[in-house]
Each structure stands twice: as structure tokens, then as C-alpha cells.
C-alpha positions in Angstrom: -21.5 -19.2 -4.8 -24.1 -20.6 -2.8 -25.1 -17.4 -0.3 -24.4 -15.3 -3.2 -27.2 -17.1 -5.7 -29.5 -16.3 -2.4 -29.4 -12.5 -3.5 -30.5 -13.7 -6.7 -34.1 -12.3 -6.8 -32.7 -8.9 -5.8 -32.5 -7.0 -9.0 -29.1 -6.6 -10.8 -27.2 -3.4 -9.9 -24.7 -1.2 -11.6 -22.0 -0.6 -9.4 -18.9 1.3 -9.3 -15.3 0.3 -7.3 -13.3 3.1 -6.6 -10.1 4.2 -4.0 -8.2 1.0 -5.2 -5.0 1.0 -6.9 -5.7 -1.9 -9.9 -7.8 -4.4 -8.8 -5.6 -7.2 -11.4 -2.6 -6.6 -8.9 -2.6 -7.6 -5.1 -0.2 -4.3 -4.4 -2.4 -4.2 -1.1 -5.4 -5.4 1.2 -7.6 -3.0 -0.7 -7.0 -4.3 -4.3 -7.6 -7.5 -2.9 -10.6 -7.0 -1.3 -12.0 -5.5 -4.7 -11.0 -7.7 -6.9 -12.7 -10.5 -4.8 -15.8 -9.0 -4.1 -16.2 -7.2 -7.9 -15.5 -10.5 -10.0 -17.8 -12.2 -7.7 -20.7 -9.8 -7.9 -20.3 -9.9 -11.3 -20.6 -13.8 -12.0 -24.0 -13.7 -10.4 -25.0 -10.8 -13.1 -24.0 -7.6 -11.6 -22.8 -4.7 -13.9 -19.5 -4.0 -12.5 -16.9 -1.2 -13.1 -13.3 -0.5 -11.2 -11.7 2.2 -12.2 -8.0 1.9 -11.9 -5.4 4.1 -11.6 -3.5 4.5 -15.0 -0.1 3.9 -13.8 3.3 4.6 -15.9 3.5 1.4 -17.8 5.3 0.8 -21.0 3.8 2.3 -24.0 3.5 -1.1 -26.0 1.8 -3.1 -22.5 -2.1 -3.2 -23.3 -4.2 -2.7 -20.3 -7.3 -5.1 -20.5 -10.5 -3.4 -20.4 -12.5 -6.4 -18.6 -11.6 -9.2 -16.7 -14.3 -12.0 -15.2 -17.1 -10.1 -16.1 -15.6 -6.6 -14.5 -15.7 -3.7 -16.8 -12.1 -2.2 -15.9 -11.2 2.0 -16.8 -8.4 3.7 -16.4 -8.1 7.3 -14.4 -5.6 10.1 -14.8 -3.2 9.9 -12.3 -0.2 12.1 -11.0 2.3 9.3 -9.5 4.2 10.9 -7.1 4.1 10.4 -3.3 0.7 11.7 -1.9 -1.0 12.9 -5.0 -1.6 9.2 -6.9 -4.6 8.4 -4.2 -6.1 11.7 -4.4 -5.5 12.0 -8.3 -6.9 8.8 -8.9 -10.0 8.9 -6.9 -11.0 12.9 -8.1 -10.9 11.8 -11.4 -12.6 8.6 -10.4 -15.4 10.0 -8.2 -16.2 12.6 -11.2 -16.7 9.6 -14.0 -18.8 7.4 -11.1 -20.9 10.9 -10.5 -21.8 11.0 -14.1 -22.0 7.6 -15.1 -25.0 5.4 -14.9 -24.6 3.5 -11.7 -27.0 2.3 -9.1 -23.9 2.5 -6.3 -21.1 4.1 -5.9 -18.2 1.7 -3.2 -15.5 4.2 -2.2 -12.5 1.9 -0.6 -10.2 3.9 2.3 -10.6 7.1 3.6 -8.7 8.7 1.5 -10.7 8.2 -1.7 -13.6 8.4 0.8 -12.8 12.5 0.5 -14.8 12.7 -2.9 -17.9 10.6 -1.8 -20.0 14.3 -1.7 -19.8 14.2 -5.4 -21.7 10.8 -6.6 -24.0 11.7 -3.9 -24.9 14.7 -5.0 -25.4 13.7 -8.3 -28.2 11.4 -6.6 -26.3 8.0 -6.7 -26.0 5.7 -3.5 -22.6 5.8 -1.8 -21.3 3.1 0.4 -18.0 3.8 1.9 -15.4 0.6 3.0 -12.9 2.0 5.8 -10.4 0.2 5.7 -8.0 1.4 8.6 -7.6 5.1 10.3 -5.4 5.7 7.9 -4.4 9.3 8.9 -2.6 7.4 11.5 0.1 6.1 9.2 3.3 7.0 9.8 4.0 7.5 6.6 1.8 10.4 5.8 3.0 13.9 6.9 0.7 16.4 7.9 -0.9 17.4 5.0 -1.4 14.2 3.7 -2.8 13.1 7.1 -5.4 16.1 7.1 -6.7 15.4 3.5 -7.1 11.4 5.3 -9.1 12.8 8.2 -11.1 14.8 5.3 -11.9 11.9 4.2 -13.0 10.2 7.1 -15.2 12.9 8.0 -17.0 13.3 4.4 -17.8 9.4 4.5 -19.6 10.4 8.2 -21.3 12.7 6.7 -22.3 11.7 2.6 -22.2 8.3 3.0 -25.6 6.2 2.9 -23.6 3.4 4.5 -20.0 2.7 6.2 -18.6 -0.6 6.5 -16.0 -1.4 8.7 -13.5 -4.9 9.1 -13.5 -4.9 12.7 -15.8 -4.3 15.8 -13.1 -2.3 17.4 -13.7 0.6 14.6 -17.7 0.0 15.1 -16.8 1.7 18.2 -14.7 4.1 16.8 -17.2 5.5 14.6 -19.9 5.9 17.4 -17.9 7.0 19.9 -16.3 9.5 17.4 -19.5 10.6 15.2 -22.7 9.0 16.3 -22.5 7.1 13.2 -24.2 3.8 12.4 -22.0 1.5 10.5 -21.7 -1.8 9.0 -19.2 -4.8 9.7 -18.2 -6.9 7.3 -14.5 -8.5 7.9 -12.5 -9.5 5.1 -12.8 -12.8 3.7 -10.2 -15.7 2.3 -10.2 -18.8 -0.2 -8.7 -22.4 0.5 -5.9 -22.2 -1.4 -3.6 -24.7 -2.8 -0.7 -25.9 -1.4 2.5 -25.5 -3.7 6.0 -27.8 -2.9 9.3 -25.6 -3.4 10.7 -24.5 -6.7 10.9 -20.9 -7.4 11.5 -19.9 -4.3 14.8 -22.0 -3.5 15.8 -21.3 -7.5 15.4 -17.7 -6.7 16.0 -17.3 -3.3 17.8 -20.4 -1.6 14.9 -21.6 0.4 14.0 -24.7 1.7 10.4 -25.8 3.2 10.1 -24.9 6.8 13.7 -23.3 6.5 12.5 -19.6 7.0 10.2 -17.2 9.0 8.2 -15.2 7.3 6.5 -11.9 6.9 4.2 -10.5 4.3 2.9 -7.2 3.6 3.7 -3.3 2.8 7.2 -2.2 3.9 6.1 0.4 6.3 6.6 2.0 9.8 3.5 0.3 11.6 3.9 -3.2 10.5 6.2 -3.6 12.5 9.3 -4.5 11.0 12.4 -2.8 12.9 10.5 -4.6 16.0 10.8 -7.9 13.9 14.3 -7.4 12.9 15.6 -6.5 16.3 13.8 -9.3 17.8 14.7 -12.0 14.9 18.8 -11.0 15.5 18.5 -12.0 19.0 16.7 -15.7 18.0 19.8 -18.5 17.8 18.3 -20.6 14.7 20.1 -21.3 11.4 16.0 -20.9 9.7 16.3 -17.4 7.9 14.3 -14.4 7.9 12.0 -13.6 4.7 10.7 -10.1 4.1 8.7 -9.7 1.5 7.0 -6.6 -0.2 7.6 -3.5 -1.6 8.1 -0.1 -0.5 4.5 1.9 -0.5 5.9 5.4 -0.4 8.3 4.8 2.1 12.0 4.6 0.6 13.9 6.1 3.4 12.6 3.5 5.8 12.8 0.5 3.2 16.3 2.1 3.2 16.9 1.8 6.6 15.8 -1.0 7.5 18.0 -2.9 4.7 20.6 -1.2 6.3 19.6 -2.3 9.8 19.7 -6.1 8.2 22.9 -6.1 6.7 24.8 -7.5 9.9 22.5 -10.4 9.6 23.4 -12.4 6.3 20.1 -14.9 7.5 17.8 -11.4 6.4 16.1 -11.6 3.2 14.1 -9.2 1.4 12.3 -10.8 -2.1 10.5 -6.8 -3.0 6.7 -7.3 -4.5 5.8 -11.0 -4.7 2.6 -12.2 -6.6 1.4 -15.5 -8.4 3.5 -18.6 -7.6 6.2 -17.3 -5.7 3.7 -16.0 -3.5 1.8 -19.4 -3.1 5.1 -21.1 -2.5 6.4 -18.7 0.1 2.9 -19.1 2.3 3.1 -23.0 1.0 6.4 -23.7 2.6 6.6 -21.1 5.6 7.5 -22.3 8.9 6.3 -19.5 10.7 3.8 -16.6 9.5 4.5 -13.1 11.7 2.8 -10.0 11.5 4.2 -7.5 14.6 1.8 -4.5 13.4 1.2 -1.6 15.6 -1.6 -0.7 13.4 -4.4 -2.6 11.2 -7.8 -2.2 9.4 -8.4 -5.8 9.0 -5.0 -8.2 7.6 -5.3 -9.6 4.9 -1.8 -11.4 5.1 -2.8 -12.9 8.1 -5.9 -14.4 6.9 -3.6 -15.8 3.9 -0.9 -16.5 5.6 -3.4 -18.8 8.5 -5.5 -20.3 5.3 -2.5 -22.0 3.9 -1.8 -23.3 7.4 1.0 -21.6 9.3 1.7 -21.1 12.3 1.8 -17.5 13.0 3.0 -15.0 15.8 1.1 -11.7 15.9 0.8 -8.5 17.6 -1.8 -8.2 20.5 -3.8 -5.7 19.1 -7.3 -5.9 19.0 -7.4 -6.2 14.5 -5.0 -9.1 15.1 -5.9 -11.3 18.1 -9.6 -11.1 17.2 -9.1 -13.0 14.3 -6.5 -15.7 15.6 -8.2 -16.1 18.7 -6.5 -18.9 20.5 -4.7 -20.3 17.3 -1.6 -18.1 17.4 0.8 -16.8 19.8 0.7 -13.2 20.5 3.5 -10.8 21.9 2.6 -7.5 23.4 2.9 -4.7 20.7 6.0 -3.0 20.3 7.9 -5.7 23.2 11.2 -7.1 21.1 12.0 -9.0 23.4 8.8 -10.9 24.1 8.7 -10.5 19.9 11.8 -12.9 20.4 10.9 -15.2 22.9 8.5 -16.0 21.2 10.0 -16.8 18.0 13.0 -18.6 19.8 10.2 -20.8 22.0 8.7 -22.1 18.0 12.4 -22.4 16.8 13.2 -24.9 19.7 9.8 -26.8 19.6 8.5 -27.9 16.0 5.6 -29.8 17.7 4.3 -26.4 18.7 4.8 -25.3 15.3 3.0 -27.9 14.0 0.4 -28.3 16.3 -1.0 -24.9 15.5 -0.5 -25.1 11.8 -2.8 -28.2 12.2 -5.4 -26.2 13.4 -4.8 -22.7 11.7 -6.6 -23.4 7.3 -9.9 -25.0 8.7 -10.4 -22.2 11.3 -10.1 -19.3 8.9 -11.5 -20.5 5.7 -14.7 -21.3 7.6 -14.9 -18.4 9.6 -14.1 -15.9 6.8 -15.3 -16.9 3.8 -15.3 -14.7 0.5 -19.0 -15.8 -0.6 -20.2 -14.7 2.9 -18.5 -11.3 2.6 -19.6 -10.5 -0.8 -23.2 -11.9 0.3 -23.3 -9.2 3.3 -22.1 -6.2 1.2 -25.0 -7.0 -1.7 -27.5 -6.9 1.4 -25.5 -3.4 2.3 -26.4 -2.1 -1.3 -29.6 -3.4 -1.0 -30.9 -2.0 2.5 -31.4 -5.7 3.6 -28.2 -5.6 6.4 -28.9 -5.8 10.7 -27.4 -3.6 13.0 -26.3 -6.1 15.9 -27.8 -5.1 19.3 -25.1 -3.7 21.1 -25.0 -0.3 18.7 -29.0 0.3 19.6 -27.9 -0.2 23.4 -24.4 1.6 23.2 -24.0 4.6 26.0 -24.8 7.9 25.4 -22.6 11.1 25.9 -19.3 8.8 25.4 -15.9 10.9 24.8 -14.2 11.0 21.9 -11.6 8.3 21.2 -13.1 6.3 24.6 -12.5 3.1 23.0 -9.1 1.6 24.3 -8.6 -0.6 21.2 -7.6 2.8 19.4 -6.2 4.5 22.3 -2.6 4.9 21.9 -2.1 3.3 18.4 
């Protein structure tokens, strides 16, 4: 924790996580991103809180009340589609108003819909945007109003925004005016695990399967990927793994779109070793989005060393750069060339997962990100040159890495 003992002179600060689901479980990018930067602020003496949402869990099952360090509470929640976010983070942004905290991190836009209310009550809010998320397919139109609330209110309440890409920099400006922060997700060198639960569980062997990881739903992707995969002549199979996120019809259908294909798996939610083993033991890593904050999965899935095929939208090819192929968005059949070109050439393969852990792990590092959002808190961050020297009087929506997605 070597840039974060750098920050070590500022004073300690009581801060609050909320907008997550539980920060113990990596049920999505945003639990992941606070349970990495919470247990690390709070090794080097920060007072941390997360409140979690109090989800339906067996009556005798006792939910901890710290881990690491991180003081962990437990909100009232409604759990049905579209009311467990904004449950959650109401009751959540009333206990951070009234609590005794130096900072107040709403995560999403969602959440971010309630940021008025800890600033009123004089605390500093900082607001991490994860993606445009009233552009999810998944939300109707309520749902996707309430998002856009949200987005709006961290414009307007928040002391600071924070962003994971430059693309959404632009967004902001050329939206709102607004000023914000980037700070990209980060990653850990992980370690490498041989097969074992994963053939036990699932048949697999190494290097026998392509695979993706994330949420099941609409803009990740996935019909593109099944399409694309039935067309590719290889006896490797097809890993799916993740669980629904308010989306059963499509999980649905797209099960049903797989069943003609007996090479089509789908593990559900995968954590701890099975996890590992499955980014361990990949031959391919593919992520055909349509729409991203900032992947997490890809980071992961390039930090254990796979070779990966992505989208080519902007949140995806700035992060591989030149160390993984890239399809145009939507295209199944360059989707499948592509994955029929890495089937028939394993030097290719291996030539980029040769190149793929050291890239990432030094160019997003956890220490670093947590680092740059203590400076956030602090007042201590730079606002990069370009924003000062941005045009004036540009449209709304001018950026083309948003147009269309």
C-alpha cells in the first residue's frame, strides 16, 4: 500500500459507501469496486461504513457487522424488480445524512438520486458514475426516469463526480458544464488456479472453453455472442456465466436460444474458486457489450492472462488497446470470425495472453485508484488540461462515443 501510506499525513476521515448491493459479494462491478477501495481505506486508518442492502436471507444466517476494518449495516429493503436500489439507498442516504461522517460516496446514478440529502445536512458528497445507466435495457420507463433523476441530482448536489472513463468526462461537459473526476477501475495480480471444480462441476478442461463473464443482460451482448459462437466450427465449448440481474425473460430466452447447441453452458452466479478457476483455465475471455461504465470482467479476465475478444466501443478498446481483438459492436458475423480466426490459431491465442496480466495489473492498479479517490475527498485531485480548454457552446450529446449506444 505504498501510494496509499503517501496520504498518510492527511487526517483520518469518516466515510460512508452507499448505492452498492453488499460489498462481501461480487454480485457486480459496483460491489467490487467498494469493497476494494473501503477495506483498503480502512487498513491505512480510515473510519469506514457500507451500508448494505438487507436482502432475504435465512433467518438463522448471521450477517457480520465488520469485515477488514469496514463497519458494515444493513438497510431496509423492498426486493422486488426496481424498488431494491431505490429502497436501499433512501434508507441509506437518510442514516449517512444523520450519521457522523466526513464524506458521503454515492455509487451509480441511481442511488446518486438521494445525494441532496447528506448534503443538506452539511456533509461532503462525492458521487461515482458508474455507467448511463438509464440506458439499460432493462429498465422501463419509469425506472429509467428515476436513473436520469439521479444523474441530474449528482450534477447538481455533488461536491465531486468521478467517472471510469474519458469518454463520460465528455459526457458530463458536453451535457451539464460539469467538472468531473476520472478515476478508472483498478485490478489485483491474481493467482493462477489448475482445474478441479470446474471439470467436477461442469466437464471442463483447460483451454477447452470460451468464456464470458458478467450480468446476464440485454447490452452485454450475449444473443450477439450466441449467434456468432453457433456459426464457429470448434469442439471448445461456450461458458456463460452469471446470474440474471432483473432480467428473467431474457435469461429465459436466451437459454432457449442455446438449447440447439449442446457445446452452450450456463454456470448462474460464480464466486471464490470456481471463479478463479474459470478465468485460470479460459482459452478465450469475450465481452461483446453494447454498453459499459468501465468492465470490471475484462480487467479480471486480462489480469489472469487471457486472450480476449471485445466490443469496439470506446469503455472497451481504451482499456485493451492493442492487446485484444476487437469486432465492430453489434456485427455477428465479424463477432464470429473473429472467434473462428483464435479457434484455428492457438499461437495467436497465446501470443496475446503472453502479453495481456503485466499490461493491466500495471496500468490499473487498486492502490493507485484508491490513492486518487482519498485525494478526491481531500480536494488534493487535478483537472487534466483538456477540460480547462474544452469548446464552449457544445450540443448536447456531441460526443460520438455515446452517440447511438
Amino acid at each position: 500500500m505504498k501510494n496509499l501510506k503517501k496520504n498518510k499525513s492527511c487526517a483520518p476521515l469518516k466515510i460512508a459507501f452507499l448505492g452498492h448491493k453488499n460489498c462481501l459479494e461480487r454480485s457486480g462491478g459496483v460491489e467490487v469496486v467498494v469493497y476494494e477501495l473501503a477495506t483498503r481505506m480502512a487498513a491505512i486508518g480510515h473510519d469506514i461504513t457500507c451500508y448494505n442492502r438487507n436482502s432475504r436471507q435465512p433467518c438463522n444466517v448471521i450477517k457480520p457487522k465488520a469485515y477488514k476494518g469496514v463497519r458494515l449495516k444493513y438497510v431496509p429493503t423492498l426486493n422486488k424488480r426496481g424498488l431494491a436500489a431505490a429502497t436501499s439507498s433512501i434508507c441509506a442516504a437518510v442514516c449517512a445524512a444523520i450519521g457522523r461522517f466526513d464524506v458521503v460516496h454515492f455509487h451509480a446514478e441511481g442511488p446518486a438520486a438521494m445525494c441532496w440529502l447528506p448534503k443538506f445536512f452539511g456533509k461532503k458528497v462525492v458521487v461515482t458514475i458508474h455507467g448511463l445507466d438509464w440506458k439499460r435495457e432493462k429498465w422501463g420507463p419509469i425506472a429509467g426516469s428515476y436513473i436520469m433523476f439521479g444523474e441530474k441530482c449528482a450534477v447538481k448536489y455533488a461536491d465531486e463526480i468521478i467517472v471510469l472513463s474519458p469518454s463520460m468526462q465528455r459526457y458530463f461537459l458536453n451535457t451539464y458544464g460539469r467538472n468531473t473526476v476520472y478515476i478508472p477501475n483498478g485490478v489485483t495480480k491474481p493467482k493462477i488456479r489448475n482445474v478441479g471444480l470446474i471439470k467436477d462441476k461442469f466437464g471442463l478442461e483447460k483451454e477447452g472453453y470460451i468464456l464470458f463473464l458478467g450480468r446476464l443482460v440485454p447490452e452485454k451482448g450475449l444473443t450477439y455472442l450466441i449467434q456468432a459462437f453457433k456459426q464457429v466450427r470448434t469442439s471448445k465449448k461456450l461458458v456463460i456465466a452469471g446470474a440474471s440481474s432483473d432480467t428473467d425473460n431474457f435469461v429465459n430466452a436466451l437459454k432457449h436460444s442455446a438449447q440447439s447447441d449442446r457445446r452452450i453452458i450456463f454456470t448462474d452466479f460464480v464466486q471464490g474458486q470456481i471463479l478463479e478457476e474459470l478465468y485460470s483455465n479460459a482459452y478465450i475471455y469475450v465481452l461483446p457489450s453494447d454498453l459499459e461504465g468501465m468492465p470490471l470482467g475484462l480487467l479480471e479476465a486480462m489480469s489472469f492472462g487471457n486472450c480476449c475478444v471485445v466490443s469496439d466501443i470506446p469503455e472497451c478498446t481504451g482499456i485493451v488497446g492493442d492487446k485484444a481483438l476487437c469486432f465492430h459492436r453489434g456485427n455477428v458475423d465479424e463477432l464470429a470470425n473473429c472467434l473462428q480466426k483464435l479457434c484455428d490459431e492457438e499461437s495467436l491465442v497465446h501470443q496475446y495472453k503472453a502479453q495481456s496480466s503485466d499490461f493491466i495489473c500495471s496500468a490499473y492498479n487498486w492502490e493507485d485508484i484508491a490513492a486518487k479517490t482519498i485525494a478526491v475527498y481531500n480536494n488534493q485531485h487535478t483537472t487534466p488540461d483538456w477540460v480547462n480548454s474544452f469548446p464552449e457552446g457544445m450540443h448536447k450529446y456531441a460526443d460520438e462515443d455515446f452517440n447511438g449506444q
